[in-house]
C-alpha positions as a Markdown table, in Angstrom:
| # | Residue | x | y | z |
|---|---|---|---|---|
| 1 | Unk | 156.1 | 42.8 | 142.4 |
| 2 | Unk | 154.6 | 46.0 | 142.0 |
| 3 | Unk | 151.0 | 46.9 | 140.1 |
| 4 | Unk | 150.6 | 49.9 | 137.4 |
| 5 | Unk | 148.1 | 51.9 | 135.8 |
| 6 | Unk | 147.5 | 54.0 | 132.9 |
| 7 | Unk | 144.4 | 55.8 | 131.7 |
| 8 | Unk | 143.9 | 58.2 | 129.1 |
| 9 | Unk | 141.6 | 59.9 | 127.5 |
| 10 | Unk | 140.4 | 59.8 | 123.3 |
| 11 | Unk | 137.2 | 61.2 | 124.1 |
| 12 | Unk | 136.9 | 64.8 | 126.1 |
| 13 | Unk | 133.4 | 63.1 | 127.4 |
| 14 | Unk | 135.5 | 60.7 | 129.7 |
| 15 | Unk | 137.4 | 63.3 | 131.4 |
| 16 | Unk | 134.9 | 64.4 | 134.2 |
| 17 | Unk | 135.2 | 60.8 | 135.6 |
| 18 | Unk | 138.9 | 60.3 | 135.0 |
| 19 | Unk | 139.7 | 59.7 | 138.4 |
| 20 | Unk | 136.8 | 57.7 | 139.1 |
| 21 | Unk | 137.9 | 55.2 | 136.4 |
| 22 | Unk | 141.5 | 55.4 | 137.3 |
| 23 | Unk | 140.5 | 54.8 | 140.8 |
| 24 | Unk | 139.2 | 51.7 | 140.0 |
| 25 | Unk | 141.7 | 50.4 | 138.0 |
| 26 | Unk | 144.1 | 51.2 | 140.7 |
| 27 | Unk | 142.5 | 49.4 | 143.9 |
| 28 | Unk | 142.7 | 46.1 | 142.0 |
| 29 | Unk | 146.3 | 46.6 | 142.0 |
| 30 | Unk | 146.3 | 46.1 | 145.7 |
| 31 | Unk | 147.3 | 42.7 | 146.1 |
| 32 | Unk | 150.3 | 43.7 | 143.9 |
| 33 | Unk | 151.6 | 46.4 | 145.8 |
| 34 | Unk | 150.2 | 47.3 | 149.6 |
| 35 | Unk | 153.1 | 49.1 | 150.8 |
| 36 | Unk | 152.1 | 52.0 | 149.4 |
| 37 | Unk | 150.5 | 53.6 | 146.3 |
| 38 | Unk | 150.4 | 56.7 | 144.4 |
| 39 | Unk | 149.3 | 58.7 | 140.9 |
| 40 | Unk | 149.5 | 61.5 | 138.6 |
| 41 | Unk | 147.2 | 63.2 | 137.0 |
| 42 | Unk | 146.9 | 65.9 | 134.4 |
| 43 | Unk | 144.6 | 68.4 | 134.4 |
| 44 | Unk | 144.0 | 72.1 | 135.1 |
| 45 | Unk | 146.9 | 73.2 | 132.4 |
| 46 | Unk | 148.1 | 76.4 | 133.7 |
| 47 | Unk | 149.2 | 79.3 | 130.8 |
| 48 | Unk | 152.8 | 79.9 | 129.2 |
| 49 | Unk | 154.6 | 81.6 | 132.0 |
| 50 | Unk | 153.6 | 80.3 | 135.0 |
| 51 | Unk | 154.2 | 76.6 | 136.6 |
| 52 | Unk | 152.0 | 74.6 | 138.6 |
| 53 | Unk | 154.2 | 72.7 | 141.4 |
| 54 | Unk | 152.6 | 69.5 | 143.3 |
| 55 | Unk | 154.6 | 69.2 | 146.9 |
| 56 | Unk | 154.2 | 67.1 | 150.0 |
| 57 | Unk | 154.8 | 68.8 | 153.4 |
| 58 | Unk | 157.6 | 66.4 | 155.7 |
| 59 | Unk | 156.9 | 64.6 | 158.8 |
| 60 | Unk | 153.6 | 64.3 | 160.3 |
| 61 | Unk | 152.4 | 67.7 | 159.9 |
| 62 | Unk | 149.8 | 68.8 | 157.6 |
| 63 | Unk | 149.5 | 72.6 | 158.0 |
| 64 | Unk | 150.0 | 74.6 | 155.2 |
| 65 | Unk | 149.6 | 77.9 | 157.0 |
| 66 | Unk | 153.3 | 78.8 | 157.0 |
| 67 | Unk | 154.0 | 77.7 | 153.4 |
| 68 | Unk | 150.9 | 80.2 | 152.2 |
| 69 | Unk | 152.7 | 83.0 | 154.1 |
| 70 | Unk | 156.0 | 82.5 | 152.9 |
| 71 | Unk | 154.2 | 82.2 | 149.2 |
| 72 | Unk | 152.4 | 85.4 | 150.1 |
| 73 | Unk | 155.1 | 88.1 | 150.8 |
| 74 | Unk | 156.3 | 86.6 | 147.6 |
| 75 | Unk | 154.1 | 86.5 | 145.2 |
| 76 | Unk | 150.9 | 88.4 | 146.5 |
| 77 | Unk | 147.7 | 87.5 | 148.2 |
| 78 | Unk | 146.5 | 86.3 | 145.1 |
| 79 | Unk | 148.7 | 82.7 | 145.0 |
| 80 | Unk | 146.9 | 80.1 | 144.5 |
| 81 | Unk | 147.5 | 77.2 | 147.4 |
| 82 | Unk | 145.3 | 74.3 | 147.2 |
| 83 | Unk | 146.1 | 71.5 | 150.2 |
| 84 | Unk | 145.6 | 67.7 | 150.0 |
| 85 | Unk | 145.7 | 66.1 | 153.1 |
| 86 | Unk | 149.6 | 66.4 | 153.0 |
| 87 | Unk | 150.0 | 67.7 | 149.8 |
| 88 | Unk | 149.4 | 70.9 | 148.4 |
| 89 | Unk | 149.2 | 72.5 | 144.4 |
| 90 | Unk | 150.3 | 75.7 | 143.5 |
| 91 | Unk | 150.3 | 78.2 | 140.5 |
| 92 | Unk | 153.7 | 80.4 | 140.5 |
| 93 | Unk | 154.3 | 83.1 | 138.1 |
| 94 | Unk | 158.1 | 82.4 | 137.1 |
| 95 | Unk | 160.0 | 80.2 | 135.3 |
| 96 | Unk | 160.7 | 76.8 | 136.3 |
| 97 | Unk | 164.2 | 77.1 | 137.3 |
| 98 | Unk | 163.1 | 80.2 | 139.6 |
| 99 | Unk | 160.4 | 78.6 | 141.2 |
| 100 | Unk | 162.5 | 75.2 | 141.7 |
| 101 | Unk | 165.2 | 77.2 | 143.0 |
| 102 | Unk | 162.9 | 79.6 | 145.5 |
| 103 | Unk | 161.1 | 76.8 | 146.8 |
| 104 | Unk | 164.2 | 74.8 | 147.8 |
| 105 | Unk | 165.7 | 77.5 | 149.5 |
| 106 | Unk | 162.4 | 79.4 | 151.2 |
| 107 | Unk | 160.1 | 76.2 | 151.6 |
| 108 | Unk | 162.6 | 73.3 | 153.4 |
| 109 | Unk | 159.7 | 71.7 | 155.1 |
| 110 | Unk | 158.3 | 70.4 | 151.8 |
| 111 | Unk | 159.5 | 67.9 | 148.9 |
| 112 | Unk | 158.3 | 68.6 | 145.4 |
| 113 | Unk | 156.5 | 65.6 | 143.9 |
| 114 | Unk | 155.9 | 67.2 | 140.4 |
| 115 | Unk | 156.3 | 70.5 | 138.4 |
| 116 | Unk | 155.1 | 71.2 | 134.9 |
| 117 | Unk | 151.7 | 72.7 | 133.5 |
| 118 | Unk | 149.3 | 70.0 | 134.0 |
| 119 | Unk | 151.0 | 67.3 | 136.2 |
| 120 | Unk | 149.8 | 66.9 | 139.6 |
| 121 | Unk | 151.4 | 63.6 | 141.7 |
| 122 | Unk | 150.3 | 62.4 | 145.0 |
| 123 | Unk | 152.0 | 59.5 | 146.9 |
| 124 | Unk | 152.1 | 58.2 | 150.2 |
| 125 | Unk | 152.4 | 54.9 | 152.3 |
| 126 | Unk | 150.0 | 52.9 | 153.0 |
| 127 | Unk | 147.0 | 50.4 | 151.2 |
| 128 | Unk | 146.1 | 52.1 | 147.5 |
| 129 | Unk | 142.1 | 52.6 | 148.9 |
| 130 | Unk | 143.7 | 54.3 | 151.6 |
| 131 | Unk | 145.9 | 56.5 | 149.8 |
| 132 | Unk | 142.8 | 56.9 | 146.8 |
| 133 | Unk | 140.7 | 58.2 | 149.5 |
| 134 | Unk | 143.0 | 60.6 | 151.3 |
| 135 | Unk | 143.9 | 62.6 | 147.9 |
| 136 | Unk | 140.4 | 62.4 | 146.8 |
| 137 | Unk | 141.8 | 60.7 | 143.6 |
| 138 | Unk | 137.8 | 59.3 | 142.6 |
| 139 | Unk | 137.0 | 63.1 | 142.3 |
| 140 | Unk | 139.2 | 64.3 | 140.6 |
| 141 | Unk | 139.0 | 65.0 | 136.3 |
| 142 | Unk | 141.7 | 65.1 | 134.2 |
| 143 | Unk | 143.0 | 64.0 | 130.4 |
| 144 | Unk | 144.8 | 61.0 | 131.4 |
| 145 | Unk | 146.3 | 59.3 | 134.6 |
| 146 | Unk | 149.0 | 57.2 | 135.9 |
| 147 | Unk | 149.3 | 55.0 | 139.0 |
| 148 | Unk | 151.7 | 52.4 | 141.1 |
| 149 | Unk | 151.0 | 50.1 | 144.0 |
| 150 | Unk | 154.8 | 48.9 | 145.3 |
| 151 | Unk | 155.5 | 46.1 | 146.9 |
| 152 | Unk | 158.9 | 47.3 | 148.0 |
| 153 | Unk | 161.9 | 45.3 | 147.5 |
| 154 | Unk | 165.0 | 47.5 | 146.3 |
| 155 | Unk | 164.5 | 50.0 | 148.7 |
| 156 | Unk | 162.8 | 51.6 | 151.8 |
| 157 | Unk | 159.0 | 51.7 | 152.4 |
| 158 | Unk | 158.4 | 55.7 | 152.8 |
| 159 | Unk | 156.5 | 58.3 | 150.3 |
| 160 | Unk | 159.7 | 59.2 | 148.9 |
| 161 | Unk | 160.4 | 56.1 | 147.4 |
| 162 | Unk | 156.9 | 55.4 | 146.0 |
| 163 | Unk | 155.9 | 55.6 | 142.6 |
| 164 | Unk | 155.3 | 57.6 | 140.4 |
| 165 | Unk | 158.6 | 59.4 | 139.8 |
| 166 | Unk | 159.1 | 62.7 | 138.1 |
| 167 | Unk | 162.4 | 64.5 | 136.7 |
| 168 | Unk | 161.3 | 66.7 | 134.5 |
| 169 | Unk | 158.6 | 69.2 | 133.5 |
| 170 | Unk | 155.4 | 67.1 | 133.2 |
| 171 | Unk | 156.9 | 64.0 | 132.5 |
| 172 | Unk | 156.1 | 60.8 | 134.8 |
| 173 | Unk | 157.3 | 57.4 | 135.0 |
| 174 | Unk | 155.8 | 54.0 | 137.1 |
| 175 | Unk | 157.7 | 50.8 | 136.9 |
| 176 | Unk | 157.7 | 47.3 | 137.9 |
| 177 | Unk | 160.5 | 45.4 | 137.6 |
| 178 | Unk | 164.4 | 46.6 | 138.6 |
| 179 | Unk | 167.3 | 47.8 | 136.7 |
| 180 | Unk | 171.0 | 46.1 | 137.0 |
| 181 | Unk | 172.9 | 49.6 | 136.1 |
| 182 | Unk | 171.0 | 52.2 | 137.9 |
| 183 | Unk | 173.5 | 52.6 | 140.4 |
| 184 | Unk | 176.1 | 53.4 | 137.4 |
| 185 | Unk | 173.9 | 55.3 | 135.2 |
| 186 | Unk | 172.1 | 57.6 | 137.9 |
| 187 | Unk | 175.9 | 58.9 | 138.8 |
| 188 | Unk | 176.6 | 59.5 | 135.0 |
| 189 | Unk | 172.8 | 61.3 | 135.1 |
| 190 | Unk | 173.9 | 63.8 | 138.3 |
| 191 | Unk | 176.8 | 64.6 | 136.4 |
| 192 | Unk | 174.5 | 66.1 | 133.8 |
| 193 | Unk | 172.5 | 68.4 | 136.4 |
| 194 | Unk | 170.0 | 65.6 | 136.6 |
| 195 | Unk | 168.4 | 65.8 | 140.5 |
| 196 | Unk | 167.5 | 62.8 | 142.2 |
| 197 | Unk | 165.5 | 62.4 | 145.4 |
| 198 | Unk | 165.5 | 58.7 | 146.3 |
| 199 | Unk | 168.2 | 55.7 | 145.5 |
| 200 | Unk | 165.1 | 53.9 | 144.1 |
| 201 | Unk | 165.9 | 52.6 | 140.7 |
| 202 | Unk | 162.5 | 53.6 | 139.2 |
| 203 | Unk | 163.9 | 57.1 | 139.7 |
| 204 | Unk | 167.0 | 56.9 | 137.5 |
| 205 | Unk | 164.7 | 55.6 | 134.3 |
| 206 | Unk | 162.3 | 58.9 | 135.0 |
| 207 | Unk | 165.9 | 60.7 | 134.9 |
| 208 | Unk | 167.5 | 59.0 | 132.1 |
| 209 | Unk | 164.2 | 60.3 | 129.6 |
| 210 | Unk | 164.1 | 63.9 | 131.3 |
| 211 | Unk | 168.2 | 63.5 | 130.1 |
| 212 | Unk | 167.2 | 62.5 | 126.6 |
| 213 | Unk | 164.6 | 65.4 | 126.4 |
| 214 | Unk | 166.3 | 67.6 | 127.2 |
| 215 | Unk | 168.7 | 67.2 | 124.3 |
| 216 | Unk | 165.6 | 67.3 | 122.1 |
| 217 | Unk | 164.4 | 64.0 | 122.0 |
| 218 | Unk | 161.0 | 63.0 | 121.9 |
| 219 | Unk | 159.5 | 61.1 | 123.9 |
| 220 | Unk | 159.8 | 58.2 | 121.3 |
| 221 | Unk | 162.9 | 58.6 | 120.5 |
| 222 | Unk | 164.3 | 58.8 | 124.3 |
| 223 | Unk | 162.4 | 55.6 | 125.1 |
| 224 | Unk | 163.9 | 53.8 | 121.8 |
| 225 | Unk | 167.6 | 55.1 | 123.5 |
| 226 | Unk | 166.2 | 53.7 | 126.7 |
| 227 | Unk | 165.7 | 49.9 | 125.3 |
| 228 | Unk | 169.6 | 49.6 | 124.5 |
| 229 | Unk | 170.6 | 51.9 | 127.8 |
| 230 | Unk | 168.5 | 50.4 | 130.2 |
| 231 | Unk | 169.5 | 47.1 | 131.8 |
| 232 | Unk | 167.1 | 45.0 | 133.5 |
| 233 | Unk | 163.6 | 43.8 | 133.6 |
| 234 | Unk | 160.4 | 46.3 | 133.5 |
| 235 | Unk | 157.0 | 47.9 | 132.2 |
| 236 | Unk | 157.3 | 51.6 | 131.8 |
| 237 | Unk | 154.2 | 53.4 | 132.1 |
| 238 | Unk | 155.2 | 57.2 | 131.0 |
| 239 | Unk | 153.3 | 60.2 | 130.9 |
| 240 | Unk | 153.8 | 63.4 | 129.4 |
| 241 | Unk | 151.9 | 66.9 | 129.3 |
| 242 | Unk | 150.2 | 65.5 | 126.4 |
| 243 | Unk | 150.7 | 62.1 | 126.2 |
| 244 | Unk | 150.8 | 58.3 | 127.0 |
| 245 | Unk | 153.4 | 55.6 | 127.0 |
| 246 | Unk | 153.9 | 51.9 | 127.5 |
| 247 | Unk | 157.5 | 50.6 | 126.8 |
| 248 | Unk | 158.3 | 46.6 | 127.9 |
| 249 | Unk | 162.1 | 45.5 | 128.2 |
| 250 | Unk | 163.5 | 42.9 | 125.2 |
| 251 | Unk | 162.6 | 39.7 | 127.4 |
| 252 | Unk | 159.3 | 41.6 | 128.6 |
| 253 | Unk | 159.0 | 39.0 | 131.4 |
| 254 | Unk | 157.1 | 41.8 | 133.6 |
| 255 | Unk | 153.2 | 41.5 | 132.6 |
| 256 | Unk | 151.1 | 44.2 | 131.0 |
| 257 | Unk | 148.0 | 44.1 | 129.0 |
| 258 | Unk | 146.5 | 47.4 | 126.7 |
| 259 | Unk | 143.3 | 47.9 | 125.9 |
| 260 | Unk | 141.7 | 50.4 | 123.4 |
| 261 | Unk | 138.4 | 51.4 | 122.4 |
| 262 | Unk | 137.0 | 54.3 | 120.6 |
| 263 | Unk | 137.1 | 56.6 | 124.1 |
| 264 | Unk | 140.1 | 55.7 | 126.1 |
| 265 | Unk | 143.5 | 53.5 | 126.0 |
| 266 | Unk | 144.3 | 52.0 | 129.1 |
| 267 | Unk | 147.4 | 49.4 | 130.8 |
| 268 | Unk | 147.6 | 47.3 | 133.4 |
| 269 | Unk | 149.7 | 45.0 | 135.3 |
| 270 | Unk | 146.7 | 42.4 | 134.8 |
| 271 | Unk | 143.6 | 42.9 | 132.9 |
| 272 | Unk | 141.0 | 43.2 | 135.7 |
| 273 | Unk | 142.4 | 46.3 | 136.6 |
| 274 | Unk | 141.1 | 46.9 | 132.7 |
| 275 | Unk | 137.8 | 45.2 | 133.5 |
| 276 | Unk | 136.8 | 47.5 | 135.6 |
| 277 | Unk | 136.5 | 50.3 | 132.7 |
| 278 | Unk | 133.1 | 51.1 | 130.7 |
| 279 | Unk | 132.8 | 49.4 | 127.3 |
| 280 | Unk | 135.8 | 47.1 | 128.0 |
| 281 | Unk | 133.6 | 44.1 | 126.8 |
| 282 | Unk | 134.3 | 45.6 | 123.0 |
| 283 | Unk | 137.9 | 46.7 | 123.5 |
| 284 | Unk | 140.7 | 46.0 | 121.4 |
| 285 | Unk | 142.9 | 44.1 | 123.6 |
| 286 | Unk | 146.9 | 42.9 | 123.6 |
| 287 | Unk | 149.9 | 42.3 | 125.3 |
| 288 | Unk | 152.3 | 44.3 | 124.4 |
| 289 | Unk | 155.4 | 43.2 | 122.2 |
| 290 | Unk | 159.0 | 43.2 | 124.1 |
| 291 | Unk | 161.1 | 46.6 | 123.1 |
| 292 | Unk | 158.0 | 47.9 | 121.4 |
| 293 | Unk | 156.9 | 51.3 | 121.7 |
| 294 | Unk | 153.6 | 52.1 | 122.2 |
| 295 | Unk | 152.5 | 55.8 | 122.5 |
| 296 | Unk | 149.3 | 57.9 | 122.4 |
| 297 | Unk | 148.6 | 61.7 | 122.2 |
| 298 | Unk | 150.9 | 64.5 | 120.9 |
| 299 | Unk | 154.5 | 64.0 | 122.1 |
């Protein structure tokens, strides 16, 4: 069944409690998804240059103390390394290829969730208070948020296969519904240097617009490719560096509701994830149209 979220921001006055709001949206998604839960957030855009990489350390351990060292005699004392329960954020000066490619072969232990300028995803098993709690997400401020609660029924219950997926630099996806060609179309994606970490469906869609953007597409324009490539059922919640997305199939038979006021846009799987948000008594509110685009922000 799966629940999703979207928050962002129209008014810089809302961004200090970004993840409170968010937050709440998110825990009334529990009955929709209590395998696990997770979210992305922008904030904290790092300059031109340099890259700001979310991972999640493997196993049971949480210790970061090796990765810092091994960050260290590579980039300085100064690195930045800031741990999250099992997740840590860091500020690299390179490219993104070199630090993608460093990290996989220095840093084994750990699985990148996210790497952009602003993106920062956290995910784990579990109940979505549980998991809201553990990252702190009620804390945290931001520009605009994204988050999933899966109920898990393609694929295995682990961190890995929880939502939300990213492919590509500061782009992220969370879905409900499934896809009929993923298996097809995630082969044709690898064969275009696009990496994969799970066989989770959700995953190939994140691909499949980090594909079309990368030819020069934007994001409108990979999403209108998406509603004659994709085939299946879903609500696509998409996020960029700057901006917001909400994309139902042609048959739209997943729910979703948008709401808009003068300070925010937000989606849900159900509106009282929505109800939840100040002001939402004088909101604009719809359902959005099947194979309709709807977009916010700069991209």
């Amino acid at each position: 069944m799966c629940g999703i979220i979207g928050l962002f921001c129209k008014d810089t006055a809302l961004e200090s409690k970004l993840g409170q709001h968010a937050s709440d949206m998110l825990a009334q998604m529990t009955d929709r998804g209590p395998d696990s839960a997770g979210f992305a957030i922008y904030r904290d855009q790092v300059a031109a240059g340099k890259v700001k990489v979310t991972m999640r350390i493997q196993g049971e351990k949480t210790d970061f103390v090796d990765v810092r060292s091994k960050l260290m005699q590579q980039f300085g004392n100064d690195i930045s390394l800031k741990p999250l329960a099992n997740h840590a954020v860091t500020v690299l000066p390179v490219d993104t290829e070199q630090a993608i490619s460093w990290i996989e072969k220095n840093l084994p232990e750990c699985v990148m969730t996210s790497i952009g300028r602003s993106i920062e995803i956290y995910k784990q098993k579990g109940l979505p208070a549980d998991v809201i709690k553990q990252y702190e997400f009620e804390s945290m401020s931001g520009t605009h948020a994204l988050g999933h609660t899966r109920m898990a029924t393609e694929s295995a219950v682990t961190a890995e296969h929880s939502h939300p997926f990213s492919t590509g630099l500061d782009l992220c996806l969370v879905h409900n519904g499934s896809l009929s060609n993923h298996n097809q179309l995630r082969e044709k994606l690898k064969n275009d240097n696009i990496k994969f970490q799970t066989d989770n469906d959700s995953e190939v869609a994140a691909g499949y617009l980090t594909w079309r953007m990368a030819q020069g597409a934007s994001l409108n324009e990979a999403l209108e490719a998406a509603i004659e490539d994709l085939d299946g059922f879903y609500t696509f919640a998409i996020g960029t560096r700057n901006g917001f997305a909400v994309l139902r199939d042609p048959i739209a038979c997943k729910p979703a509701v948008i709401a808009e006021t003068d300070k925010w846009v937000a989606m849900s799987s159900e509106y009282r994830a929505i109800a939840q948000l100040p002001g939402c008594e004088g909101a604009k509110i719809w359902e959005p149209e099947p194979a309709t685009i709807y977009s916010w922000g700069d991209d």
